[in-house]
mmCIF file of the N, C-alpha and C atoms, coordinates in Angstrom:
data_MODEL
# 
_entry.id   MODEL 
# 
loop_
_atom_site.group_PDB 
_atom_site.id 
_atom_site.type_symbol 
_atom_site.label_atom_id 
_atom_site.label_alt_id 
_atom_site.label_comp_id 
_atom_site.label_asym_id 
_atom_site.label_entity_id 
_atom_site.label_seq_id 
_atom_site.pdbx_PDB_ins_code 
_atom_site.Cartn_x 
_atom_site.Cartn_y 
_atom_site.Cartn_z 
_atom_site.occupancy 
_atom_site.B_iso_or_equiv 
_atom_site.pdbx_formal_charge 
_atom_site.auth_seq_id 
_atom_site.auth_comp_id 
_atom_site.auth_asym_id 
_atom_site.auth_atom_id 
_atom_site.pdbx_PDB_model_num 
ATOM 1   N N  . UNK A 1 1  ? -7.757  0.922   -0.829  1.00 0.00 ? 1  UNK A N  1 
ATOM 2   C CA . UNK A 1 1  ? -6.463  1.494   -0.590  1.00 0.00 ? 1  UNK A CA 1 
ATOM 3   C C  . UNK A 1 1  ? -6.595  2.465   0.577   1.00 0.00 ? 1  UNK A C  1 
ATOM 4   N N  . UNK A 1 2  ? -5.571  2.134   1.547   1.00 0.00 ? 2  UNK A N  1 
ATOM 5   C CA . UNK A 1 2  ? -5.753  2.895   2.811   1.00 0.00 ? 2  UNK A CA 1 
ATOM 6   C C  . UNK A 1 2  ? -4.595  4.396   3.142   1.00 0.00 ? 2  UNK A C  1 
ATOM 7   N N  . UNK A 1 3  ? -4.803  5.242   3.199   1.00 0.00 ? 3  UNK A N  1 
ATOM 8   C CA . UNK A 1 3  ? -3.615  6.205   3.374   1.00 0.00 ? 3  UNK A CA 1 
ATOM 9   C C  . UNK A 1 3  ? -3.300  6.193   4.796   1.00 0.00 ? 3  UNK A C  1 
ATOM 10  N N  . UNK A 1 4  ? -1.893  5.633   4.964   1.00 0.00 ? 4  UNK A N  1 
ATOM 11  C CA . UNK A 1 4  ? -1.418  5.273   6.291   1.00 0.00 ? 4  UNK A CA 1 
ATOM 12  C C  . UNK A 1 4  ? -0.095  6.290   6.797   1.00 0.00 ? 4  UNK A C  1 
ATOM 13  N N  . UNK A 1 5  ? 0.381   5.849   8.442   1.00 0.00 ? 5  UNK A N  1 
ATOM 14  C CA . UNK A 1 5  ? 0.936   6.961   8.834   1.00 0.00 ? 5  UNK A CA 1 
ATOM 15  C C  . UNK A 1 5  ? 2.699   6.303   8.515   1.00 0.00 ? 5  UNK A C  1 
ATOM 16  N N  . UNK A 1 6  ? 3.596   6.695   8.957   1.00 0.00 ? 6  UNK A N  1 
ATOM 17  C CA . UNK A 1 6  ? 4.978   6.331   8.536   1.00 0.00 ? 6  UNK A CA 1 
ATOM 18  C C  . UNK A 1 6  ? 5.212   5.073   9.721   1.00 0.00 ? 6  UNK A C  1 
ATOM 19  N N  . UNK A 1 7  ? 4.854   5.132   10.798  1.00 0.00 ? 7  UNK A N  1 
ATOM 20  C CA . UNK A 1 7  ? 5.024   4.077   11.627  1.00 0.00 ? 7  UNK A CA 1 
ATOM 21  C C  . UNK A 1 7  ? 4.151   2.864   11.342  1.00 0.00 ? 7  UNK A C  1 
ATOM 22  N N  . UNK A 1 8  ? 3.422   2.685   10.138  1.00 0.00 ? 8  UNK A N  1 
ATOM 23  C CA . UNK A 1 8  ? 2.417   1.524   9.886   1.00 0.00 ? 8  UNK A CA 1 
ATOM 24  C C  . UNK A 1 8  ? 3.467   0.485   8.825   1.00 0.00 ? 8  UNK A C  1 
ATOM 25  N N  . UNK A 1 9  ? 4.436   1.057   8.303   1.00 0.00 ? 9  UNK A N  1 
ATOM 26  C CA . UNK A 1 9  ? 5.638   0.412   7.985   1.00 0.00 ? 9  UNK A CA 1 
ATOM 27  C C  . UNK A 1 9  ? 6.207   -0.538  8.766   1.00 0.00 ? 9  UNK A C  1 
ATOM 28  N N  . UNK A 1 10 ? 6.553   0.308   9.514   1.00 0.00 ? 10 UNK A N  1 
ATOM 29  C CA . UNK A 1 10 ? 7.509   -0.637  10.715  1.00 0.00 ? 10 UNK A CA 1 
ATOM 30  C C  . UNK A 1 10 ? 6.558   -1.313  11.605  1.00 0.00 ? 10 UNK A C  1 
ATOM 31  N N  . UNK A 1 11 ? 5.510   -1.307  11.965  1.00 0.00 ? 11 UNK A N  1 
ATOM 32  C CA . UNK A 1 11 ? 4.762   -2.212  12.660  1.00 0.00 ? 11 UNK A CA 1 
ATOM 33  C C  . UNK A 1 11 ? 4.291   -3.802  11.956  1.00 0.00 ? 11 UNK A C  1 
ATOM 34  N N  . UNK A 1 12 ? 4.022   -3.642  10.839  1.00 0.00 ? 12 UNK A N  1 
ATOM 35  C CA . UNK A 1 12 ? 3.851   -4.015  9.687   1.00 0.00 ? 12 UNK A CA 1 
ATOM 36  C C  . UNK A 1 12 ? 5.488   -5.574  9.610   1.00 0.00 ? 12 UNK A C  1 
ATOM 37  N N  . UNK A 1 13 ? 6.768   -4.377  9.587   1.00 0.00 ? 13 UNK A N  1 
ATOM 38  C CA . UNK A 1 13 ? 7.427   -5.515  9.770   1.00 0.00 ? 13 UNK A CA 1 
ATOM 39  C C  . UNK A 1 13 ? 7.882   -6.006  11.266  1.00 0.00 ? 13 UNK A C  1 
ATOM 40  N N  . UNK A 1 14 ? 7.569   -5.399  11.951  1.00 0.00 ? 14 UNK A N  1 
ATOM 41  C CA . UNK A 1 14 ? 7.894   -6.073  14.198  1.00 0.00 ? 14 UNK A CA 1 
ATOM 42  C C  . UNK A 1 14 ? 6.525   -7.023  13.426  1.00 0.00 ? 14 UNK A C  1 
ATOM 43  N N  . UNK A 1 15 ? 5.240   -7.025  13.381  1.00 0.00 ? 15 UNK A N  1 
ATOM 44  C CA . UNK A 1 15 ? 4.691   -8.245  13.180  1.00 0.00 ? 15 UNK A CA 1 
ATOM 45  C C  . UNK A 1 15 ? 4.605   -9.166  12.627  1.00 0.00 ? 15 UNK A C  1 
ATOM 46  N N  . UNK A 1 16 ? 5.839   -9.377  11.849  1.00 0.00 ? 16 UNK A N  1 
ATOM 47  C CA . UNK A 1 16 ? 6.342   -10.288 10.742  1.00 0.00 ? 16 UNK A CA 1 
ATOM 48  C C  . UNK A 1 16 ? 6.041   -11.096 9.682   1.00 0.00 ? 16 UNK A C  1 
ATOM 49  N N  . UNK A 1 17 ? 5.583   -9.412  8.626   1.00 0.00 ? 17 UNK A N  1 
ATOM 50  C CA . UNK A 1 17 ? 5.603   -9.344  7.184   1.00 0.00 ? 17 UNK A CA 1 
ATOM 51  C C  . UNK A 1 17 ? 6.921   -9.464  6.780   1.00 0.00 ? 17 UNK A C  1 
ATOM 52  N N  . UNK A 1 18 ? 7.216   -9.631  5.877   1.00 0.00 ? 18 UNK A N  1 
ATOM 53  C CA . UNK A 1 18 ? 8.442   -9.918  4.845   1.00 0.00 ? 18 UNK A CA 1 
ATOM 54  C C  . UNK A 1 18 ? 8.468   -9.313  3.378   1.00 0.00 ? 18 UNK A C  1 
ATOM 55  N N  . UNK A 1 19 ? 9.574   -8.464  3.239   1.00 0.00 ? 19 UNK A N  1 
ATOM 56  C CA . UNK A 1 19 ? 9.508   -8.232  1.706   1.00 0.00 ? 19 UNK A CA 1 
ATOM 57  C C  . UNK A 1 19 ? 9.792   -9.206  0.923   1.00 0.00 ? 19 UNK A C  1 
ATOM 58  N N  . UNK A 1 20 ? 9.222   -9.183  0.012   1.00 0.00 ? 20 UNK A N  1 
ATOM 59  C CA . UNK A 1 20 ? 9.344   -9.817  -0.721  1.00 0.00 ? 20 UNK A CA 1 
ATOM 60  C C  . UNK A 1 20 ? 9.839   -9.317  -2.284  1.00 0.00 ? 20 UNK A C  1 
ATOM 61  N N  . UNK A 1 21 ? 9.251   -8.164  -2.439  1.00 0.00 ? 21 UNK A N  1 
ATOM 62  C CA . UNK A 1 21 ? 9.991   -7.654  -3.357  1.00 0.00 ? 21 UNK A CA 1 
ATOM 63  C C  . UNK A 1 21 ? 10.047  -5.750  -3.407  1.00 0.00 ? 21 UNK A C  1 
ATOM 64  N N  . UNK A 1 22 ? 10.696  -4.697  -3.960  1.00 0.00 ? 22 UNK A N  1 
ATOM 65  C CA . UNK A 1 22 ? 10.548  -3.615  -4.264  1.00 0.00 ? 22 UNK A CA 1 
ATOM 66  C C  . UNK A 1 22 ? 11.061  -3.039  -5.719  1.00 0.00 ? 22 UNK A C  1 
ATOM 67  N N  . UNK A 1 23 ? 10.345  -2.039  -6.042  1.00 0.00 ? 23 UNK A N  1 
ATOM 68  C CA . UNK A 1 23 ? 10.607  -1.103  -7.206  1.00 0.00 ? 23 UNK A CA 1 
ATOM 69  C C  . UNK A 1 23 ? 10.077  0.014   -7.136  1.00 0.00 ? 23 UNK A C  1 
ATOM 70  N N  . UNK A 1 24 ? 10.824  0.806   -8.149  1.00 0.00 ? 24 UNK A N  1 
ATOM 71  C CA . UNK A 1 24 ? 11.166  2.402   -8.078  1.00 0.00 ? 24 UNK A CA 1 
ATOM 72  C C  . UNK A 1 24 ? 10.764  2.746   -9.783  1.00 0.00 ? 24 UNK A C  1 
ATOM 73  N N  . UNK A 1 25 ? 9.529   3.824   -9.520  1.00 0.00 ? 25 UNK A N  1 
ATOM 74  C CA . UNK A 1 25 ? 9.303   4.519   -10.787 1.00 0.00 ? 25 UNK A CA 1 
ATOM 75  C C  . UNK A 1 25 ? 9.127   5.867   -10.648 1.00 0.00 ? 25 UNK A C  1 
ATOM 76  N N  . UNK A 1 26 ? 9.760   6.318   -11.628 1.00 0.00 ? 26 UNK A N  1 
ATOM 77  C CA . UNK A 1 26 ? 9.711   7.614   -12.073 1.00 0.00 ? 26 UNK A CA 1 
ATOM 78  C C  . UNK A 1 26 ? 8.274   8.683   -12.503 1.00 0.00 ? 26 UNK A C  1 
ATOM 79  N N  . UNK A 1 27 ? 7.638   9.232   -12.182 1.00 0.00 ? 27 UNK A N  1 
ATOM 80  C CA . UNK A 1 27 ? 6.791   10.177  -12.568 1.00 0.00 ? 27 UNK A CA 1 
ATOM 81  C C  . UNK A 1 27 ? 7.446   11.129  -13.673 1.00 0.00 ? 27 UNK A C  1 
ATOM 82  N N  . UNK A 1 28 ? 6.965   11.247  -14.822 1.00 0.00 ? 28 UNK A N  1 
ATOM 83  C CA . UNK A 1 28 ? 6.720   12.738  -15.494 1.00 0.00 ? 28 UNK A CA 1 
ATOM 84  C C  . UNK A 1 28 ? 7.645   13.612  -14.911 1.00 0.00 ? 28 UNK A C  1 
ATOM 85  N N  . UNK A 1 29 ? 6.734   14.157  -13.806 1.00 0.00 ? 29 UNK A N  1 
ATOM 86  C CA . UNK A 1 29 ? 7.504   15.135  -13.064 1.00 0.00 ? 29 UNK A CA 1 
ATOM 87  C C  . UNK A 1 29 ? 8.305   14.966  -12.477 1.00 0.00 ? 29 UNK A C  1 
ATOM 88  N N  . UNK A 1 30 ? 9.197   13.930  -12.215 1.00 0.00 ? 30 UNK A N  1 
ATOM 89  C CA . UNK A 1 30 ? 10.229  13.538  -11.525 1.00 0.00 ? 30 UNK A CA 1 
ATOM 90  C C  . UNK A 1 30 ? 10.069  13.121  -10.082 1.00 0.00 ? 30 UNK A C  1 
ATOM 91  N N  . UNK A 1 31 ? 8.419   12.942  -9.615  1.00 0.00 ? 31 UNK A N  1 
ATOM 92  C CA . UNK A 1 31 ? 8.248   12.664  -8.092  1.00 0.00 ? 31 UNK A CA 1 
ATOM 93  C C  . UNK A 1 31 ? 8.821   10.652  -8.416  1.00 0.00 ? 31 UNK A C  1 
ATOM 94  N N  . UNK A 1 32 ? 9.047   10.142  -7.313  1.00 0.00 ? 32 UNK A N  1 
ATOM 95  C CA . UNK A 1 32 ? 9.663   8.437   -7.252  1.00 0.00 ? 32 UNK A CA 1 
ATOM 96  C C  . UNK A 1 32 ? 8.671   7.823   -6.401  1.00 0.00 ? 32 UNK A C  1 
ATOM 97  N N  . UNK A 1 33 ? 7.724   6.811   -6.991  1.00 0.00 ? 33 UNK A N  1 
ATOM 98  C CA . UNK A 1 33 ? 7.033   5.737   -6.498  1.00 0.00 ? 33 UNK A CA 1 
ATOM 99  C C  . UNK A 1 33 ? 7.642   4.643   -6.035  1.00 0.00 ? 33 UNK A C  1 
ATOM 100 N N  . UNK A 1 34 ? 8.109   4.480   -4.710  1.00 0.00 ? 34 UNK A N  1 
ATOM 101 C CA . UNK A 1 34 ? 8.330   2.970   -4.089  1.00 0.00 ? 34 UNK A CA 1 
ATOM 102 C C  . UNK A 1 34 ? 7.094   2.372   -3.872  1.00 0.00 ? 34 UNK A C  1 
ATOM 103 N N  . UNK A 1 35 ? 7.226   1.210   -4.543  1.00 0.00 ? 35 UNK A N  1 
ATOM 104 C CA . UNK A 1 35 ? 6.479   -0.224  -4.267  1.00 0.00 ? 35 UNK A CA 1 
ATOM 105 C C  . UNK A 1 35 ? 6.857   -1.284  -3.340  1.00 0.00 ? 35 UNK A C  1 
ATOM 106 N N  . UNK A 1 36 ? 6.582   -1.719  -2.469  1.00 0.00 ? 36 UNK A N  1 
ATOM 107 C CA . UNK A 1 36 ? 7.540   -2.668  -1.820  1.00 0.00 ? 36 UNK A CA 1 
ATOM 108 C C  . UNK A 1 36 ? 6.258   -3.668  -1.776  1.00 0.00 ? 36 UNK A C  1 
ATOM 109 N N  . UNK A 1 37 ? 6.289   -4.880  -1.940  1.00 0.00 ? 37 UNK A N  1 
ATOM 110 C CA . UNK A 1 37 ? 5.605   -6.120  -1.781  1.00 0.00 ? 37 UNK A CA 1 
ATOM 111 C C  . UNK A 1 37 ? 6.341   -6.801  -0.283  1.00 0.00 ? 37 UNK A C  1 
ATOM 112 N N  . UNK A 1 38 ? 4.813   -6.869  0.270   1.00 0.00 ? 38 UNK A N  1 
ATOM 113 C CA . UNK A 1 38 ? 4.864   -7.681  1.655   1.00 0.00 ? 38 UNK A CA 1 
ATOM 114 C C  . UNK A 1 38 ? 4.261   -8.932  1.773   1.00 0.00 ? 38 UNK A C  1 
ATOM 115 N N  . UNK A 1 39 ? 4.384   -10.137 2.066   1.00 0.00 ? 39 UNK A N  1 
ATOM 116 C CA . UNK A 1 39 ? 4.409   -11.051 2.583   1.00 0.00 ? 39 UNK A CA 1 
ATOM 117 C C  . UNK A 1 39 ? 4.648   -11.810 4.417   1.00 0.00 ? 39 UNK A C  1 
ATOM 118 N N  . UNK A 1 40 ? 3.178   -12.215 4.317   1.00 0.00 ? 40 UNK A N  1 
ATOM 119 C CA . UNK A 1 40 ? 3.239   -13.123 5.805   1.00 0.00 ? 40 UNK A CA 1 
ATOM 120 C C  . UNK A 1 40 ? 1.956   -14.497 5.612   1.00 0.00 ? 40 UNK A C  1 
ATOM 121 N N  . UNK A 1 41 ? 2.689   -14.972 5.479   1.00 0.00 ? 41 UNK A N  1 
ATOM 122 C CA . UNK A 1 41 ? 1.699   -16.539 5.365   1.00 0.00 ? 41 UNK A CA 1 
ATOM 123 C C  . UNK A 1 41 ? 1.195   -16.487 4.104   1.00 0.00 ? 41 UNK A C  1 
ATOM 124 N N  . UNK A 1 42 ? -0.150  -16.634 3.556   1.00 0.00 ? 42 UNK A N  1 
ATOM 125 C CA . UNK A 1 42 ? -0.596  -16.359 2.573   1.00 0.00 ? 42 UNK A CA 1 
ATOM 126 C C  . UNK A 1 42 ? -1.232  -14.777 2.110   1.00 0.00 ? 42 UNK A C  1 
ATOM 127 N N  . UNK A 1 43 ? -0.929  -14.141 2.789   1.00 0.00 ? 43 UNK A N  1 
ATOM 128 C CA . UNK A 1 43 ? -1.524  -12.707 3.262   1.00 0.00 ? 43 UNK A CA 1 
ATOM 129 C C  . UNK A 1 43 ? -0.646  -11.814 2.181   1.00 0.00 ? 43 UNK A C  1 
ATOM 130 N N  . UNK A 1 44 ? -0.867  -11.174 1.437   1.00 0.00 ? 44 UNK A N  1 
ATOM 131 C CA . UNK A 1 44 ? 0.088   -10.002 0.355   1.00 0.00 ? 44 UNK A CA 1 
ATOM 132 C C  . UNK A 1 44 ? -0.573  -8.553  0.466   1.00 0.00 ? 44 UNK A C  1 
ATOM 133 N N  . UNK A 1 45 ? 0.638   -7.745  0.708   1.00 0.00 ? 45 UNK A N  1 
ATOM 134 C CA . UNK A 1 45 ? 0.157   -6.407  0.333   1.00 0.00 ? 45 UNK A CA 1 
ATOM 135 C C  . UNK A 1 45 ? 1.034   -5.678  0.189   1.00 0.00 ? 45 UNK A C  1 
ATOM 136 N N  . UNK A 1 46 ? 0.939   -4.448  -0.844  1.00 0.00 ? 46 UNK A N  1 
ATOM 137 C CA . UNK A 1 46 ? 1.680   -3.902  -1.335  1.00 0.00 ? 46 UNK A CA 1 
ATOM 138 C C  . UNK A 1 46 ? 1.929   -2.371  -0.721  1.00 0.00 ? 46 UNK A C  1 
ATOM 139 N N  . UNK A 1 47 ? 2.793   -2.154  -0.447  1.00 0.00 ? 47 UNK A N  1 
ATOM 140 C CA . UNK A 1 47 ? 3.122   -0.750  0.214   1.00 0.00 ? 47 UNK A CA 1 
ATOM 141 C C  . UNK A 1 47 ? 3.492   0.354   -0.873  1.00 0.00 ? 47 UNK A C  1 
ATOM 142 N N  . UNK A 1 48 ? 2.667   1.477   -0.895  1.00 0.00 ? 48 UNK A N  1 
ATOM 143 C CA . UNK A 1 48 ? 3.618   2.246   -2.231  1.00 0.00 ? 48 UNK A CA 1 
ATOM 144 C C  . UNK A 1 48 ? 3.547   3.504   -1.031  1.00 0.00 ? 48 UNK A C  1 
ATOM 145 N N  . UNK A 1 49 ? 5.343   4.479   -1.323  1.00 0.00 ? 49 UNK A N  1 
ATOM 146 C CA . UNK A 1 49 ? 5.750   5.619   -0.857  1.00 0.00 ? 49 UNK A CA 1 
ATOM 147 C C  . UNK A 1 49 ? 5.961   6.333   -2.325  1.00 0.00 ? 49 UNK A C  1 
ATOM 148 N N  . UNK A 1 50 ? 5.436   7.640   -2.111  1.00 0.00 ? 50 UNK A N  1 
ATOM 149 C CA . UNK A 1 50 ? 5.493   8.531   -3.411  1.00 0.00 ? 50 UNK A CA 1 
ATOM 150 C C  . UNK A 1 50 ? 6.113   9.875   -2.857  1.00 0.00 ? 50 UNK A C  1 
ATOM 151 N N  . UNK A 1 51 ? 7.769   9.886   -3.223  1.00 0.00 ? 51 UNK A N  1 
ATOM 152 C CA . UNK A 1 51 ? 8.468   10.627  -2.792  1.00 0.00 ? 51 UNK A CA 1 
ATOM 153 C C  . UNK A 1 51 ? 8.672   12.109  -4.118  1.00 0.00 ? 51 UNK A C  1 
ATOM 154 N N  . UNK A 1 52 ? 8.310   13.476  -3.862  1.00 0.00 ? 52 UNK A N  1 
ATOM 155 C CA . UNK A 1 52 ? 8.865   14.210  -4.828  1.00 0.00 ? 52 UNK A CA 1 
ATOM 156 C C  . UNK A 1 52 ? 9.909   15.106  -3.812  1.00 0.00 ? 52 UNK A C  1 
ATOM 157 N N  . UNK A 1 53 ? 11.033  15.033  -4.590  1.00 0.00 ? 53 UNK A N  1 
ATOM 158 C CA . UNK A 1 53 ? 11.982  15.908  -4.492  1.00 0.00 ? 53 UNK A CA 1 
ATOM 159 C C  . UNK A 1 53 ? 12.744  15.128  -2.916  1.00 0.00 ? 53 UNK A C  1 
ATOM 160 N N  . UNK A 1 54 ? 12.903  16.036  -1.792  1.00 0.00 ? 54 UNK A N  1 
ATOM 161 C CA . UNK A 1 54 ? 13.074  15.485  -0.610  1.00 0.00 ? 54 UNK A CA 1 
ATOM 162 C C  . UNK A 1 54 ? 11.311  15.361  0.335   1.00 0.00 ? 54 UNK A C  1 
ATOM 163 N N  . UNK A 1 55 ? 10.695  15.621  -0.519  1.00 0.00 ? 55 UNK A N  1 
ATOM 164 C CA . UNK A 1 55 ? 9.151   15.534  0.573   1.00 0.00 ? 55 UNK A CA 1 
ATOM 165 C C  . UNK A 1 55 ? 8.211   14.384  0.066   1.00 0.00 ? 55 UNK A C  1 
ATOM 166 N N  . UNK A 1 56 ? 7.894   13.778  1.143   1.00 0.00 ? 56 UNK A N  1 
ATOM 167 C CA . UNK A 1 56 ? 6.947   12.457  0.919   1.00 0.00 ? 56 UNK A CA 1 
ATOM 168 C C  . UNK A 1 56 ? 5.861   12.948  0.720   1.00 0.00 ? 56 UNK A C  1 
ATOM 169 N N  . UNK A 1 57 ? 4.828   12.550  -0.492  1.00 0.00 ? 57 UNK A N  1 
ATOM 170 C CA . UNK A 1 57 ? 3.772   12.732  -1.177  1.00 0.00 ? 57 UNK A CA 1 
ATOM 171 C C  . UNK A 1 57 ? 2.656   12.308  -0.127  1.00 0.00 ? 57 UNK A C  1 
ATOM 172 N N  . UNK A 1 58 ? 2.743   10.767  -0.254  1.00 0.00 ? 58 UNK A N  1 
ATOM 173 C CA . UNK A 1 58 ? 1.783   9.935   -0.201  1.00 0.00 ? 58 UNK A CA 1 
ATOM 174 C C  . UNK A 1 58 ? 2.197   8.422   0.696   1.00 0.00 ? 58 UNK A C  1 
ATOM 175 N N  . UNK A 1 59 ? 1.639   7.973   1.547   1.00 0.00 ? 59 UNK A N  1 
ATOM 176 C CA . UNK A 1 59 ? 2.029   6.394   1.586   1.00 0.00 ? 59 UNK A CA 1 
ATOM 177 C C  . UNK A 1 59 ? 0.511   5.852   1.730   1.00 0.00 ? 59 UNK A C  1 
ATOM 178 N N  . UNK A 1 60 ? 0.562   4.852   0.852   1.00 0.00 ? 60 UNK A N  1 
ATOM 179 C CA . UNK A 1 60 ? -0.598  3.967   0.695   1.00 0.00 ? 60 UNK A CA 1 
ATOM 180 C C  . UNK A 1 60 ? -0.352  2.252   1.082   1.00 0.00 ? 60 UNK A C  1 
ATOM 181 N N  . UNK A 1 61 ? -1.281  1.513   1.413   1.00 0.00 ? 61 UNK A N  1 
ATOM 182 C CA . UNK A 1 61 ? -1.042  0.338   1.569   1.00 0.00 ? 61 UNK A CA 1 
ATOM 183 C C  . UNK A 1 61 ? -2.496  -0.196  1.022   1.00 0.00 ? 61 UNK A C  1 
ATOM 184 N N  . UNK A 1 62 ? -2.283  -1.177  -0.244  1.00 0.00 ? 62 UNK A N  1 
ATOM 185 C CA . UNK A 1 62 ? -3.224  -2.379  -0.596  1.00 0.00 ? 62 UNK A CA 1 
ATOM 186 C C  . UNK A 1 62 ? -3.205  -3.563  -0.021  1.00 0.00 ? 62 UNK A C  1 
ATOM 187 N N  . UNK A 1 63 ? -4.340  -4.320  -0.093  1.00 0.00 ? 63 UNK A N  1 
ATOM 188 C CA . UNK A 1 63 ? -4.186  -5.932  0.353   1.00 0.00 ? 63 UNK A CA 1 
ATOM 189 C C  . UNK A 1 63 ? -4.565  -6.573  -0.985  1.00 0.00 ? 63 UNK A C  1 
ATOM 190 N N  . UNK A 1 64 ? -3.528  -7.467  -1.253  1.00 0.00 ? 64 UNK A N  1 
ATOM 191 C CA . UNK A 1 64 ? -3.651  -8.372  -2.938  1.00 0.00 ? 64 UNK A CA 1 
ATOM 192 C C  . UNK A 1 64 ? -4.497  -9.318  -2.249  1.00 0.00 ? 64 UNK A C  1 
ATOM 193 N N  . UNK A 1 65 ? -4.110  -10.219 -0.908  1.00 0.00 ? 65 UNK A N  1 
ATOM 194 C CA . UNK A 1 65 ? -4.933  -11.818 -0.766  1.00 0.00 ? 65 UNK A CA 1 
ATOM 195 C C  . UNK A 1 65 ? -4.816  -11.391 0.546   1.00 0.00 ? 65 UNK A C  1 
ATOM 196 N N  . UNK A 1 66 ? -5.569  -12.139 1.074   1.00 0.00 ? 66 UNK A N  1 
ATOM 197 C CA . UNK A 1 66 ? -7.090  -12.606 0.586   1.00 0.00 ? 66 UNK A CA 1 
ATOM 198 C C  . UNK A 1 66 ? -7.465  -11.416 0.374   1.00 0.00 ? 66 UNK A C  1 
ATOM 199 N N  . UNK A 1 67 ? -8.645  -11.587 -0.312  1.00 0.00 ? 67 UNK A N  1 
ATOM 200 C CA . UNK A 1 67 ? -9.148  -10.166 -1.448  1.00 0.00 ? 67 UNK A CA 1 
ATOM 201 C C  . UNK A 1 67 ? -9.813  -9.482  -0.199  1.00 0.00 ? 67 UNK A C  1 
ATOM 202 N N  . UNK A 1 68 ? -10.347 -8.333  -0.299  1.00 0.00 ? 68 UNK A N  1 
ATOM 203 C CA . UNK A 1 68 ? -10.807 -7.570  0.701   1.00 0.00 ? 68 UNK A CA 1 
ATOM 204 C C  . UNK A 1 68 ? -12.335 -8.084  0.627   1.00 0.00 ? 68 UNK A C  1 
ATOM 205 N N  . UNK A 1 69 ? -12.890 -7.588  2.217   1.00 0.00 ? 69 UNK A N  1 
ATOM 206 C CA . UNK A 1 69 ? -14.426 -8.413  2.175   1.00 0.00 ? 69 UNK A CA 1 
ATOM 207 C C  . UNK A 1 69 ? -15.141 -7.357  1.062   1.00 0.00 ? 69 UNK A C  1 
ATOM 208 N N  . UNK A 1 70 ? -16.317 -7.781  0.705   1.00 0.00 ? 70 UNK A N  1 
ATOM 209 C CA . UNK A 1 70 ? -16.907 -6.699  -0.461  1.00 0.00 ? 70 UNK A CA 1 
ATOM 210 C C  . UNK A 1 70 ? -17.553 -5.564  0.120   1.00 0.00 ? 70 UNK A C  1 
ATOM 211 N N  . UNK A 1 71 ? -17.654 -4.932  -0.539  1.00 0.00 ? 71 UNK A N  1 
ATOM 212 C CA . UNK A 1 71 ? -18.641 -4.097  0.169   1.00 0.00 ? 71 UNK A CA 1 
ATOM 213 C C  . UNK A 1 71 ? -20.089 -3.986  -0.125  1.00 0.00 ? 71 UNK A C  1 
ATOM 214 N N  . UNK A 1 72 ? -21.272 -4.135  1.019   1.00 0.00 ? 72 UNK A N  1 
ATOM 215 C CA . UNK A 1 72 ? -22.201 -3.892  0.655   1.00 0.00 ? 72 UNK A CA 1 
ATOM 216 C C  . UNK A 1 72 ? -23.375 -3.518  -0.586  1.00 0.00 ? 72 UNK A C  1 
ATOM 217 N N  . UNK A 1 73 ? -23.916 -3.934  -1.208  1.00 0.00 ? 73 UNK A N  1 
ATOM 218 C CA . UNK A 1 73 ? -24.470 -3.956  -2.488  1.00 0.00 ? 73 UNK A CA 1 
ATOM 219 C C  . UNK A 1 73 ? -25.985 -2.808  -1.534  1.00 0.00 ? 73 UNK A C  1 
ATOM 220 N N  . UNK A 1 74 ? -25.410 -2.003  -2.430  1.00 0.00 ? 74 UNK A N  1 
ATOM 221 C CA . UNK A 1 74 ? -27.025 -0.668  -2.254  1.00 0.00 ? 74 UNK A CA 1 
ATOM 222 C C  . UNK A 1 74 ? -27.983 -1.044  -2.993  1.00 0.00 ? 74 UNK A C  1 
ATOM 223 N N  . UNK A 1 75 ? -29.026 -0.295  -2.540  1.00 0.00 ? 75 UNK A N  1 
ATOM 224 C CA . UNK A 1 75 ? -30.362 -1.101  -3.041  1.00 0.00 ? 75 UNK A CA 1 
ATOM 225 C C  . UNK A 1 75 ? -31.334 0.306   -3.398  1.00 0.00 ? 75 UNK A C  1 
ATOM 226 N N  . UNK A 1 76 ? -31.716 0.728   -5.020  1.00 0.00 ? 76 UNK A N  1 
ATOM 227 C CA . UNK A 1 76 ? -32.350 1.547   -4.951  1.00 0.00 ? 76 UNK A CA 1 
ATOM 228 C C  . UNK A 1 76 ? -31.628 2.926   -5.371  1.00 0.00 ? 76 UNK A C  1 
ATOM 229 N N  . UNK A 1 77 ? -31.821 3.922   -5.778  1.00 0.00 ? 77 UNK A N  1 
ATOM 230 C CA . UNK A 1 77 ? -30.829 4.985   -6.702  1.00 0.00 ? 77 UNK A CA 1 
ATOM 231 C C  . UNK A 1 77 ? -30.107 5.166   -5.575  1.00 0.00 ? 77 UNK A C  1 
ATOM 232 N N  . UNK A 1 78 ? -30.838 6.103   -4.296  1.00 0.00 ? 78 UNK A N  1 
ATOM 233 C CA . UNK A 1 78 ? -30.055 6.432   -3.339  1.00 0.00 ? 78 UNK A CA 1 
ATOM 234 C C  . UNK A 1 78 ? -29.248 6.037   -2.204  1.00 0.00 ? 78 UNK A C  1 
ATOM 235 N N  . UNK A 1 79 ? -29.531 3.981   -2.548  1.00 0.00 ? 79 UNK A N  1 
ATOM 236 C CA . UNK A 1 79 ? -28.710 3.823   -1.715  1.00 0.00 ? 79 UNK A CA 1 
ATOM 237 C C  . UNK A 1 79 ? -29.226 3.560   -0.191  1.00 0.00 ? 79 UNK A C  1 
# 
């Protein structure tokens, strides 16, 4: 999960991703999680904005497919 800037949205759709779907949840505390699901070819990823009050928390972006490459397997306690 990558913490991205507000213009990685809109670039995201000029290179033509597609929603595909969105939803809105509530926190406890009343902060609002947008989810928006993106789509381009076989490619998925999910955008979440975590809004409290009028101030943006957080924006994150996952990749569902293709799965992300793995990461490196350490070798040894330290690695």
């Amino acid at each position: 999960m990558a913490n991205i800037d507000g213009d990685y949205f809109s670039e995201l759709l000029k290179d033509g991703w597609q929603i595909e779907g969105h939803s809105v949840a509530m926190f406890a505390a009343g902060a609002l999680t947008h989810n928006i699901l993106l789509r381009k070819d076989y490619s998925v990823k999910c955008l979440t904005i975590i809004i409290n009050g009028n101030k943006e928390v957080g924006r994150y972006c996952s990749d569902f497919a293709p799965n992300p490459p793995p990461s490196p397997k350490k070798k040894g306690i330290w690695g």
